[in-house]
GUKE-35762 format. One record per residue (C-alpha): residue number from 1; residue in three letters; x, y, z. Coordinates in nm, 4 decimals. Layout:
! residues N
<r><nr>NUM</nr><rest>ALA</rest><east>X</east><north>Y</north><up>Z</up></r>
...
This chain:
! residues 181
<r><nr>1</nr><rest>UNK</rest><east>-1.1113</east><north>-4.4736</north><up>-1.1252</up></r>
<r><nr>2</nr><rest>UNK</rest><east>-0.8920</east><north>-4.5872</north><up>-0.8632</up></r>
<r><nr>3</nr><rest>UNK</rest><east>-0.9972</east><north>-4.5540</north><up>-0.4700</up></r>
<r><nr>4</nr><rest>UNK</rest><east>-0.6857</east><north>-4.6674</north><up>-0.3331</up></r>
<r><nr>5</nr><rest>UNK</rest><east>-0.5567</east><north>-4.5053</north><up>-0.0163</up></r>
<r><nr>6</nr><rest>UNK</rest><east>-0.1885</east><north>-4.5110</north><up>-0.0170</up></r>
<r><nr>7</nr><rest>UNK</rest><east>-0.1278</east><north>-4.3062</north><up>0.3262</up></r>
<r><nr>8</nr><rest>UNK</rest><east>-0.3321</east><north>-4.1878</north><up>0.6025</up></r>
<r><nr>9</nr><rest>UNK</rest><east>-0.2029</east><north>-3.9998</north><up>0.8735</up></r>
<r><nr>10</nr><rest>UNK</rest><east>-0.2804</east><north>-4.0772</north><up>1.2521</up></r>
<r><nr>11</nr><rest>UNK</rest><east>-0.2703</east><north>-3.8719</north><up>1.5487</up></r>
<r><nr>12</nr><rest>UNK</rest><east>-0.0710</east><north>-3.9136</north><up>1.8853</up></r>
<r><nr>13</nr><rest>UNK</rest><east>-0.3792</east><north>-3.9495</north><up>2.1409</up></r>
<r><nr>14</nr><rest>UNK</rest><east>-0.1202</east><north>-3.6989</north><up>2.3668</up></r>
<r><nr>15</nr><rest>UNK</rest><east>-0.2763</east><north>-3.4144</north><up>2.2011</up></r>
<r><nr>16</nr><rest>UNK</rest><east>-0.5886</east><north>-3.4210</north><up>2.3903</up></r>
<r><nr>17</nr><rest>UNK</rest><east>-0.3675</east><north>-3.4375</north><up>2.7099</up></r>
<r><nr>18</nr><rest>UNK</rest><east>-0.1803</east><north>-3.0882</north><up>2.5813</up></r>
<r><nr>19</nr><rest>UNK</rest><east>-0.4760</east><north>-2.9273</north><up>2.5035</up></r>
<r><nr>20</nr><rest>UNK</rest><east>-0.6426</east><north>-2.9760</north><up>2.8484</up></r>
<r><nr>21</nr><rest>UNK</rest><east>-0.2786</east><north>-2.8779</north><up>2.9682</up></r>
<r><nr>22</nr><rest>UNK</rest><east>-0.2947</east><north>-2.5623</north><up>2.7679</up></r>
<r><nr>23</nr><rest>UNK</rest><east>-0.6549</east><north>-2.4814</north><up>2.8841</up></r>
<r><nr>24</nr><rest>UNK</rest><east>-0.5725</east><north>-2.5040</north><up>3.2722</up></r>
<r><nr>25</nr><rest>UNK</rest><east>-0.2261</east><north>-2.3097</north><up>3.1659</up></r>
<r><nr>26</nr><rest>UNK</rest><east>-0.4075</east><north>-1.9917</north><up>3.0618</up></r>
<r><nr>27</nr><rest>UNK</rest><east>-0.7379</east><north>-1.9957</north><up>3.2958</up></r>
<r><nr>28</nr><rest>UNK</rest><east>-0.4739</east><north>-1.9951</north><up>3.5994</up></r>
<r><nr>29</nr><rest>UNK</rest><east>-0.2458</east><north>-1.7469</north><up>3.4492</up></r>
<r><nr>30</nr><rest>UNK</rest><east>-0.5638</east><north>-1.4651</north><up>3.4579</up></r>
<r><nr>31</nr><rest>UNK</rest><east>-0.6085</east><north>-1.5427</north><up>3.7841</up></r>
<r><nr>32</nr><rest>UNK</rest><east>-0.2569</east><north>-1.5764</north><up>3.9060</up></r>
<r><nr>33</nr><rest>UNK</rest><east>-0.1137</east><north>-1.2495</north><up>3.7271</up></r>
<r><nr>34</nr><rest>UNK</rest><east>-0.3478</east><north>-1.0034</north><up>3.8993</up></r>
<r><nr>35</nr><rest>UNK</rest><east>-0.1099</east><north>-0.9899</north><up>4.1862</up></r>
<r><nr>36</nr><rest>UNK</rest><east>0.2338</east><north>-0.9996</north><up>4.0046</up></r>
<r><nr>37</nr><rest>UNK</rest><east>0.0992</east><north>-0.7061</north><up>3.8101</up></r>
<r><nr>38</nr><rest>UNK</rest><east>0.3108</east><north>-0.4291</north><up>3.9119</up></r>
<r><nr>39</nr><rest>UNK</rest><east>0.6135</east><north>-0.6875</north><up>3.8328</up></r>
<r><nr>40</nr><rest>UNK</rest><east>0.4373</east><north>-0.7733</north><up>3.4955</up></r>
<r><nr>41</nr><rest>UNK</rest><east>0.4499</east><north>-0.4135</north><up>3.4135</up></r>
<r><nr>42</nr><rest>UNK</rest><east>0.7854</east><north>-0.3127</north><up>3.5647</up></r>
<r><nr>43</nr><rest>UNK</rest><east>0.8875</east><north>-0.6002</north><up>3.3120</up></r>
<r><nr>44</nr><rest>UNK</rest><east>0.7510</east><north>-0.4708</north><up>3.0203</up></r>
<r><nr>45</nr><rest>UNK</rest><east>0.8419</east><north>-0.1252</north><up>3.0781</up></r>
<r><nr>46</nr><rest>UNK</rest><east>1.2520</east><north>-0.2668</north><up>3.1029</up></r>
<r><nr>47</nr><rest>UNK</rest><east>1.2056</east><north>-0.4854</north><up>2.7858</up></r>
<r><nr>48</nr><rest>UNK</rest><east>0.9637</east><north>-0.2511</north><up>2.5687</up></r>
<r><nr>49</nr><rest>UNK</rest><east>1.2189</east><north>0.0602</north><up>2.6102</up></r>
<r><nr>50</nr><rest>UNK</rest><east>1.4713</east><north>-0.2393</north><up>2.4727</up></r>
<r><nr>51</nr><rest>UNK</rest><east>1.2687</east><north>-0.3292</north><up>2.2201</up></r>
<r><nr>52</nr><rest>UNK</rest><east>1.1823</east><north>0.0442</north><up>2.1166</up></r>
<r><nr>53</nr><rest>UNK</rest><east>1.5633</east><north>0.1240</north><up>2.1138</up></r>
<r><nr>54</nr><rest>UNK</rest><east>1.5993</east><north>-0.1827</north><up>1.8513</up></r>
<r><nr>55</nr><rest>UNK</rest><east>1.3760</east><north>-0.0718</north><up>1.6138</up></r>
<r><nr>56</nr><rest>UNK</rest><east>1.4513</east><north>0.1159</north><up>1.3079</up></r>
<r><nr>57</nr><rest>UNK</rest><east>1.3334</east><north>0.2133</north><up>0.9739</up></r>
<r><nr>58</nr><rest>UNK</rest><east>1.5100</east><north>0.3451</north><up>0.7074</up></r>
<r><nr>59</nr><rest>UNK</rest><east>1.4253</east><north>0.4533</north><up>0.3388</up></r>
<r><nr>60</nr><rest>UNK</rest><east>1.6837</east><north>0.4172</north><up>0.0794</up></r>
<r><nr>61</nr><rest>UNK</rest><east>1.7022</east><north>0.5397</north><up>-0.2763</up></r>
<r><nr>62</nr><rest>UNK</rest><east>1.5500</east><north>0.1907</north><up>-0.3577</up></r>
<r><nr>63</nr><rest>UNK</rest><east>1.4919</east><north>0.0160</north><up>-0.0804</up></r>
<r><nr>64</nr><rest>UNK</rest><east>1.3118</east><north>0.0504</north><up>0.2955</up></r>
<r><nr>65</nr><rest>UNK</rest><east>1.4889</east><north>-0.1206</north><up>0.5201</up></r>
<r><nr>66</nr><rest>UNK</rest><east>1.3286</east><north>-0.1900</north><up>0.8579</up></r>
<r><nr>67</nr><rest>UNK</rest><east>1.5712</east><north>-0.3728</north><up>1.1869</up></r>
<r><nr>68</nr><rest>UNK</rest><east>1.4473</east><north>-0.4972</north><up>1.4780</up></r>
<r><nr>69</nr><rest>UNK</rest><east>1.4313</east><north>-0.7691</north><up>1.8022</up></r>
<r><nr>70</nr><rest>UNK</rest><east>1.6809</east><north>-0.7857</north><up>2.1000</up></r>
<r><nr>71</nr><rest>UNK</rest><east>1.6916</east><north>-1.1417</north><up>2.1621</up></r>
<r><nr>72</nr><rest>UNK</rest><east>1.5865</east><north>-1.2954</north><up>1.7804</up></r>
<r><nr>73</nr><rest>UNK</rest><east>1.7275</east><north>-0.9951</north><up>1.5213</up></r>
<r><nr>74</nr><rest>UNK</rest><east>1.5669</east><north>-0.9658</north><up>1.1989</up></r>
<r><nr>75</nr><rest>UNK</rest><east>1.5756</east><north>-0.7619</north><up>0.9053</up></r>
<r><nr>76</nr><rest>UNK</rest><east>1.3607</east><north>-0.6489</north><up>0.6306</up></r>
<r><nr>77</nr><rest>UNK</rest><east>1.4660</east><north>-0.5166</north><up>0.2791</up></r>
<r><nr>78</nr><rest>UNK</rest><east>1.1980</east><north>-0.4164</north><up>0.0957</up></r>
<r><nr>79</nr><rest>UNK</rest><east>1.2556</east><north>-0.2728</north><up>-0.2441</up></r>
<r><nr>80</nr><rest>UNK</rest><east>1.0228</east><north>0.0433</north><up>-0.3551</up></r>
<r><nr>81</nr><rest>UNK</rest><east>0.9183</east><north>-0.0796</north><up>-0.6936</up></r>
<r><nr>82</nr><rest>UNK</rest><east>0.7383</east><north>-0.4184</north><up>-0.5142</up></r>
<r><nr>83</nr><rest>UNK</rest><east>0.5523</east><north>-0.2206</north><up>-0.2564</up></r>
<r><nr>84</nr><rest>UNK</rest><east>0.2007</east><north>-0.2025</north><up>-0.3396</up></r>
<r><nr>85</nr><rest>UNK</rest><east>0.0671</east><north>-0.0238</north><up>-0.0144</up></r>
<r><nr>86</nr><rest>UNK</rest><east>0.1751</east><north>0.1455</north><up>0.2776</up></r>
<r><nr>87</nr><rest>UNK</rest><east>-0.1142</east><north>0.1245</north><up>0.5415</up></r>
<r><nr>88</nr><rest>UNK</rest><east>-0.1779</east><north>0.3865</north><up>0.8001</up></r>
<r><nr>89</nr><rest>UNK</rest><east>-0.4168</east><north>0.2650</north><up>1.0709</up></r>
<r><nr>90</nr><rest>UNK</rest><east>-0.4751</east><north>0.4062</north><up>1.4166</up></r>
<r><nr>91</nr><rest>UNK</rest><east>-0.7415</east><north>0.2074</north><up>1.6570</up></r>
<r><nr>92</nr><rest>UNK</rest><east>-0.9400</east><north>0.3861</north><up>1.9664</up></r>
<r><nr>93</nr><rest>UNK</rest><east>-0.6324</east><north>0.3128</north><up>2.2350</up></r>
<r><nr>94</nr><rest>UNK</rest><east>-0.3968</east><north>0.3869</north><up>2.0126</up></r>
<r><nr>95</nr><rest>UNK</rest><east>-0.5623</east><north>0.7153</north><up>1.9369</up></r>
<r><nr>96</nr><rest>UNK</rest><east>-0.5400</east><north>0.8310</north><up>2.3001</up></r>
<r><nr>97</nr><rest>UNK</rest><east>-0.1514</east><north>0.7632</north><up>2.2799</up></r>
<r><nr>98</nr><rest>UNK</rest><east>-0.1413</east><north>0.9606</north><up>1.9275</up></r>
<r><nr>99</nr><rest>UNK</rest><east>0.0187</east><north>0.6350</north><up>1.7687</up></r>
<r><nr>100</nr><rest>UNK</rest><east>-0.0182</east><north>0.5454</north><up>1.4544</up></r>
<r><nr>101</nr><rest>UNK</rest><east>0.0676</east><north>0.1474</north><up>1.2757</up></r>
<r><nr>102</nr><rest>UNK</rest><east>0.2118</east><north>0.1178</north><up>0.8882</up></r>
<r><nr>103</nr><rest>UNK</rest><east>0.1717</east><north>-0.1422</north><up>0.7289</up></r>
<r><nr>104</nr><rest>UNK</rest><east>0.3580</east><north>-0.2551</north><up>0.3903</up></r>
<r><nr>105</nr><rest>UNK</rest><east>0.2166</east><north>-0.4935</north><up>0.1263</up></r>
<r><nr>106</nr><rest>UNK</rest><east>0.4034</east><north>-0.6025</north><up>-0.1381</up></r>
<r><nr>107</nr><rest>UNK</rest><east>0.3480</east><north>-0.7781</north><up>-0.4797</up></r>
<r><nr>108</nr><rest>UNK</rest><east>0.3857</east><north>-1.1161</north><up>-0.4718</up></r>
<r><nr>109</nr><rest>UNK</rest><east>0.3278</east><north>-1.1741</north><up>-0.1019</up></r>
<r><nr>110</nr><rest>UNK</rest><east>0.1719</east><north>-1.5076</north><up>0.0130</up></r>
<r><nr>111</nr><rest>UNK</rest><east>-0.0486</east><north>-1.4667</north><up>0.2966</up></r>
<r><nr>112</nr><rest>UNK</rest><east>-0.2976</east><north>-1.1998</north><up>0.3810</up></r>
<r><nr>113</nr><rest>UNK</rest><east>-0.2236</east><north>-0.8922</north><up>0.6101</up></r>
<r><nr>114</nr><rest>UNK</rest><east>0.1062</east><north>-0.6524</north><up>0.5744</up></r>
<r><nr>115</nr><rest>UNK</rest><east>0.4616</east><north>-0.8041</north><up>0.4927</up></r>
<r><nr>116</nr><rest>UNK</rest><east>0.6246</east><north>-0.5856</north><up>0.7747</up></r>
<r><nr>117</nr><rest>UNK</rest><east>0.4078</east><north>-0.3791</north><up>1.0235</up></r>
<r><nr>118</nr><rest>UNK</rest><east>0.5667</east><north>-0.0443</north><up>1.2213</up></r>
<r><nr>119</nr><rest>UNK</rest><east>0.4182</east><north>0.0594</north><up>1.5517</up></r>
<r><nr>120</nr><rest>UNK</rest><east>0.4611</east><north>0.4404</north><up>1.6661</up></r>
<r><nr>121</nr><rest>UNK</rest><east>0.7032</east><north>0.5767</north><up>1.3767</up></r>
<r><nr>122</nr><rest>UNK</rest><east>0.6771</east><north>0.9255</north><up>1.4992</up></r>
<r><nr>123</nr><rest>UNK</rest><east>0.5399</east><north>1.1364</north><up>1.1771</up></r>
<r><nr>124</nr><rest>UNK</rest><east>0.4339</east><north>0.8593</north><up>1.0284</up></r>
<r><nr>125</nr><rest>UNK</rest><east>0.2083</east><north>1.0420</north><up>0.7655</up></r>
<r><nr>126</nr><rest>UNK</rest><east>0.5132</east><north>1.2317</north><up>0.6903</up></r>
<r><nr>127</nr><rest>UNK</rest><east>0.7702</east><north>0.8821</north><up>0.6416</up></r>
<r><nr>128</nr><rest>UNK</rest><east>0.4536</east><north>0.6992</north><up>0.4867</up></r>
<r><nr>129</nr><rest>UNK</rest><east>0.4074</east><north>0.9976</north><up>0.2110</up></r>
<r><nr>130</nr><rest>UNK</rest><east>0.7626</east><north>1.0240</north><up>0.2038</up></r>
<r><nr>131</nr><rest>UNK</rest><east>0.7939</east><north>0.6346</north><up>0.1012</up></r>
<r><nr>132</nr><rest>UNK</rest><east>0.5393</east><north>0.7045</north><up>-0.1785</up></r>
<r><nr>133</nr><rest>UNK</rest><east>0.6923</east><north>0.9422</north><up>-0.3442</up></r>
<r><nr>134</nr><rest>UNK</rest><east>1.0029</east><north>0.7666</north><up>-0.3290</up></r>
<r><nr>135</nr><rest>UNK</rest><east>0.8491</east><north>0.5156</north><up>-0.5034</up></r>
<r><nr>136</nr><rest>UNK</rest><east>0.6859</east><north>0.7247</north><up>-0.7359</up></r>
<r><nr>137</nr><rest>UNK</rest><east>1.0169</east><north>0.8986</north><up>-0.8166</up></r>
<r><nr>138</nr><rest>UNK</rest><east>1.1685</east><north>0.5445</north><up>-0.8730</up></r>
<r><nr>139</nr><rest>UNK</rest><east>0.9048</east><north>0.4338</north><up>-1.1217</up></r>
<r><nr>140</nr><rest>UNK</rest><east>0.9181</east><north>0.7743</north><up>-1.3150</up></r>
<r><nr>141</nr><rest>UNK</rest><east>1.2999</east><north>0.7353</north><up>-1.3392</up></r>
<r><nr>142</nr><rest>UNK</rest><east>1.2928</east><north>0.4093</north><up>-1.4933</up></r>
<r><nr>143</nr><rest>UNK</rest><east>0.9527</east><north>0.4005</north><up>-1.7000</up></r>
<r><nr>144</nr><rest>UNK</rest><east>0.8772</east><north>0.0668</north><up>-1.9143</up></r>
<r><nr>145</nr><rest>UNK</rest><east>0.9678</east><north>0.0599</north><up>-2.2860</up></r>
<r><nr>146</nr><rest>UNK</rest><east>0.6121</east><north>0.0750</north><up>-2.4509</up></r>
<r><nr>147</nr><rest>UNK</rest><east>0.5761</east><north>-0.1467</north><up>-2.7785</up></r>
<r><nr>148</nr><rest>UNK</rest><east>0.5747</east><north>0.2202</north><up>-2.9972</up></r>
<r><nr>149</nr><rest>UNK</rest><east>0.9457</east><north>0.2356</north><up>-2.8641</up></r>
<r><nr>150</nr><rest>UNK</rest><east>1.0859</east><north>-0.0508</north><up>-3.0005</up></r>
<r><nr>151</nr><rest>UNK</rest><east>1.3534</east><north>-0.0135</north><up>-3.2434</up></r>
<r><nr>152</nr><rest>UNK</rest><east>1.2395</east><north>-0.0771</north><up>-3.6300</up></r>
<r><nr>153</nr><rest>UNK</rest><east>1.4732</east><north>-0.3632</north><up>-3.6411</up></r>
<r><nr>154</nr><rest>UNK</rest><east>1.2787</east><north>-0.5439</north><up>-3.3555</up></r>
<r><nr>155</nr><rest>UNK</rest><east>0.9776</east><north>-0.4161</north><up>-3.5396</up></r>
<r><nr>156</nr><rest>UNK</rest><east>1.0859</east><north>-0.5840</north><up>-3.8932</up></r>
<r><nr>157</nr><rest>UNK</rest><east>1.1657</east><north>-0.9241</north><up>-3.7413</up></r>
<r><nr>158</nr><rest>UNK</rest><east>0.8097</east><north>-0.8993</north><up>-3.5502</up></r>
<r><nr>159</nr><rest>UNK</rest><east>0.6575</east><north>-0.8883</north><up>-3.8896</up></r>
<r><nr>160</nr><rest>UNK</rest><east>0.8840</east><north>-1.1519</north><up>-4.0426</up></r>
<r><nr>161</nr><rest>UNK</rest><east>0.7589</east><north>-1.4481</north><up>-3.7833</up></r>
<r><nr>162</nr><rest>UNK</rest><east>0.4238</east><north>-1.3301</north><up>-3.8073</up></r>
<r><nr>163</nr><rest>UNK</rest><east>0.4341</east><north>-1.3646</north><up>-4.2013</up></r>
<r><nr>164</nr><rest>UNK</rest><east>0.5849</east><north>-1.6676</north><up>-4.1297</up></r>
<r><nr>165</nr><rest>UNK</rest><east>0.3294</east><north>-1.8023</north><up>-3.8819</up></r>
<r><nr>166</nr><rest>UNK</rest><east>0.0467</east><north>-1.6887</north><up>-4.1709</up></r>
<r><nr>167</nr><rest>UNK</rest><east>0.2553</east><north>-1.8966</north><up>-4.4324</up></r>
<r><nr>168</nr><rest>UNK</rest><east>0.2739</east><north>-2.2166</north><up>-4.2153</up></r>
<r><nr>169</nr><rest>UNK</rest><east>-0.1200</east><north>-2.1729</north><up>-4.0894</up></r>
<r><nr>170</nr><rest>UNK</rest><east>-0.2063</east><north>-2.1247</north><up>-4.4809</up></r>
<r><nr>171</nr><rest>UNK</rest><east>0.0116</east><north>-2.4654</north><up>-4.6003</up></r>
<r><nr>172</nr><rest>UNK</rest><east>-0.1996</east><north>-2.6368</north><up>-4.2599</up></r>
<r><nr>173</nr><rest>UNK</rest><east>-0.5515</east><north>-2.5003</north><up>-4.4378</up></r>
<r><nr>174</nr><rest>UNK</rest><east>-0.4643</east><north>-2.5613</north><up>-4.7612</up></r>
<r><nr>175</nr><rest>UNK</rest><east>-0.3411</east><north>-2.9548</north><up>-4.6604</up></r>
<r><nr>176</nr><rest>UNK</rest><east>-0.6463</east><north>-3.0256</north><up>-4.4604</up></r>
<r><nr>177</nr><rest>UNK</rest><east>-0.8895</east><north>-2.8798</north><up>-4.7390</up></r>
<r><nr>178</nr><rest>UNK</rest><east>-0.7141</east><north>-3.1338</north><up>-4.9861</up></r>
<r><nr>179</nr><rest>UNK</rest><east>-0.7411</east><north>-3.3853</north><up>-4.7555</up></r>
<r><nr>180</nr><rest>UNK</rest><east>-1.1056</east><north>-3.3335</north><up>-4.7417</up></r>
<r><nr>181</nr><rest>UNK</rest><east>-1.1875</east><north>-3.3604</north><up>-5.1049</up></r>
């Protein structure tokens, strides 16, 4: 067995510096944004009614197609028959507002936690339901051809390599038993 290490990696010693960088960056910024508060806020008020007005959600026929961002757009097309589950969660603060997130996992997703996330659709255990059977409508519409439905041609040539695949493993017995003798 061979030990050999072809690579290893090495590490710029200027991390260290930018972590203590980061770590005075963030224990001043508590301090310092007490009194810019109201400006904090005023901020966020301007840019969340932005962001709010960006967002969308829309379910297609086959498709849910969710738009938003202001500054970086991005867009989500997420077809019916790959999602797996639409979460509904609601924690304490956002149960005094009356909001409500859902969250959409679909098959084949790397990573853990939802694919897209919505905060405060409006109804949303009206759109989530309304997603589901959607989907369930799409599935029923296009149901999977069970092996009983295949046509007897596919059947008959099904049977023909498996006869086949009998013959051949028979000849393979019957060599290695005459072998043996």
């Amino acid at each position: 067995m061979n030990n050999l290490v072809l690579k290893s990696a090495t590490f710029d010693p200027k991390v260290q510096q930018y972590w203590m960088l980061m770590a005075a960056f963030f224990s001043v910024l508590a301090l310092v944004t007490i009194p810019l508060l109201p400006i904090v806020l005023a901020i966020v008020w301007l840019v969340g009614g932005r962001i709010l007005a960006a967002m969308s959600a829309q379910l297609l026929t086959q498709k849910l197609v969710v738009k938003r961002g202001i500054f970086f757009k991005e867009e989500k097309s997420i077809p019916l028959e790959k999602i797996t589950d639409v979460g509904l969660s609601q924690g304490p603060i956002m149960r005094m507002f009356g909001l409500y997130r859902l969250s959409f996992e679909t098959a084949g997703q790397s990573g853990h936690g939802a694919l897209v996330s919505l905060l405060g659709v409006e109804n949303a255990s009206e759109f989530r339901e309304a997603i589901l059977e959607q989907k369930d409508n799409l599935t029923a519409s296009t149901p999977a051809k069970s092996s009983n439905e295949e046509s007897p041609q596919n059947q008959l040539e099904l049977i023909r390599a498996l006869t086949y695949s009998v013959k051949n493993i028979e000849n393979m017995l019957v060599t290695l038993i005459d072998e043996k003798k």
